[in-house]
N, C-alpha and C positions, 0 to 999 in steps of 0.2 A: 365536658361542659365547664368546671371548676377552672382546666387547664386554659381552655380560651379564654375564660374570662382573666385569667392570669396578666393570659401575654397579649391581652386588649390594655390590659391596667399600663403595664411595663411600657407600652408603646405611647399613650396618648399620654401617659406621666413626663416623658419625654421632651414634647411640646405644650403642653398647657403649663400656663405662668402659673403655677402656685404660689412662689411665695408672693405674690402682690397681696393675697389677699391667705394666709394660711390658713384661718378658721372655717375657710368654704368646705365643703367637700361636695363634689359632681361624682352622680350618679348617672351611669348610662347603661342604659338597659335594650337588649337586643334580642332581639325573638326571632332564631333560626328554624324556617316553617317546614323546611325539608333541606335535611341533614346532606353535604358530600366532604365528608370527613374535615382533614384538614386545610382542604378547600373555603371551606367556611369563614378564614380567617381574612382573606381579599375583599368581599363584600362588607365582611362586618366593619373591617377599619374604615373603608372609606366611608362606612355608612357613620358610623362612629362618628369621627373626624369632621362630615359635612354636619351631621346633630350640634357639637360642642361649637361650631362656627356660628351657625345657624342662630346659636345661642346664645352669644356675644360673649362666650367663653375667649378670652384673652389667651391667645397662642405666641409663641415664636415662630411659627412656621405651620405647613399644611403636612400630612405625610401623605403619599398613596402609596399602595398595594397593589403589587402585580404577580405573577405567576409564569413560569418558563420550564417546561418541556419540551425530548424531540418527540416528534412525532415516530407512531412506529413503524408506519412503511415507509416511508420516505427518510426520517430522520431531521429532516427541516424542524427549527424551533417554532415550538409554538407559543403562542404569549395568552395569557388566560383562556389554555385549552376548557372545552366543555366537558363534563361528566364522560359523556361517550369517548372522547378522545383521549380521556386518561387512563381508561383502558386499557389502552396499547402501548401506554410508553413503559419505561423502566422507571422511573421516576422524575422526580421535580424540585423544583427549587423557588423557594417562593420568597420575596422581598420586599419591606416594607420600608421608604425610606423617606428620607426631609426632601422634598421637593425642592424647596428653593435653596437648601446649600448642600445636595447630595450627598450626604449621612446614611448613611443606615441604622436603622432603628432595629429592625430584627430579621435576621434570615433562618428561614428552613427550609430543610434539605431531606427527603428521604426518596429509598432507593438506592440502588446499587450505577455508580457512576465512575470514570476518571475525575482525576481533580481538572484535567484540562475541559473534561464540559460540565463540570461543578462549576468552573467560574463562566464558560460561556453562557451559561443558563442563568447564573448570578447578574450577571452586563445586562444579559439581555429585559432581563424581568425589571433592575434595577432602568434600565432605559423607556421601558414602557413607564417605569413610578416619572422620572423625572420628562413624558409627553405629557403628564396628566397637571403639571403645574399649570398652565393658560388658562386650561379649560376649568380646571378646579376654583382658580383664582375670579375668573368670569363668572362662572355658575352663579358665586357666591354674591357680589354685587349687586346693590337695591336696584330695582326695575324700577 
C-alpha cells in the first residue's frame, strides 16, 4: 500500500506544475476496493491523473498507464490483460508514460523474460499509453 502510494506520488510529481504555486500541496486519495496486486497501479494512475485534471490542477502533460503481456497459450501480446489472463503468462511489463511527448514516467517489469520481449512488451504497453492521448484529452473537455 505505502509502495503504491510511492510510485503514484513519483509519477503524478512528474506532471503536475509545482513550482507555479510551491505552498499547495494535492492530496489524492484512492480506495483500491479489490486488490490484483501490482495490477493495481494502471487504474489508479489514470484514475489519479483524470481527479488532478478534473480539478484544475495545472499539468505539463497527461500520463496513461497500460499493461503488456503474452498470453499463455498462444503467446500473442496482450495489452491490459484481466485478472484471469495473467494467470497464464510468465510475466508483464507495465508503463506509465507522458502521452503527449512519449516519456516514460515509470516502468515495471516482473517475471522471468528475454530482454528481447522485455522491450516488446515495454512498445507495446507503452503504445497502448500513447492511444489513450485523444480520448484522454476529449474526455476531459467541458460539455
Amino acid at each position: 500500500e505505502m509502495e503504491l502510494g510511492r510510485t503514484l506520488a513519483s509519477i503524478f510529481e512528474q506532471v503536475v506544475l509545482l513550482q507555479k504555486i510551491p505552498q499547495i500541496i494535492y492530496e489524492v486519495k484512492i480506495e483500491v476496493v479489490s486488490s490484483g496486486g501490482l495490477l493495481d497501479l494502471v487504474p489508479a494512475v489514470l484514475g489519479g491523473i483524470t481527479a488532478l485534471a478534473m480539478a484544475d490542477v495545472e499539468m505539463s502533460d497527461l500520463i496513461g498507464c497500460s499493461c503488456a503481456c503474452f498470453a499463455g497459450d498462444t503467446g500473442d501480446v496482450l495489452i491490459d490483460p484481466t485478472s484471469e489472463e495473467m494467470q497464464s503468462t510468465r510475466g508483464f511489463c507495465l508503463v506509465a508514460s507522458l502521452v503527449g511527448s512519449d516519456s516514460v514516467a515509470h516502468t515495471l517489469q516482473q517475471g522471468r523474460m528475454s530482454v528481447v520481449d522485455s522491450i516488446k512488451l515495454t512498445e507495446a504497453a507503452a503504445g497502448a499509453c500513447k492511444a489513450m492521448e485523444a480520448p484522454m484529452r476529449e474526455s476531459l473537455l467541458p460539455q
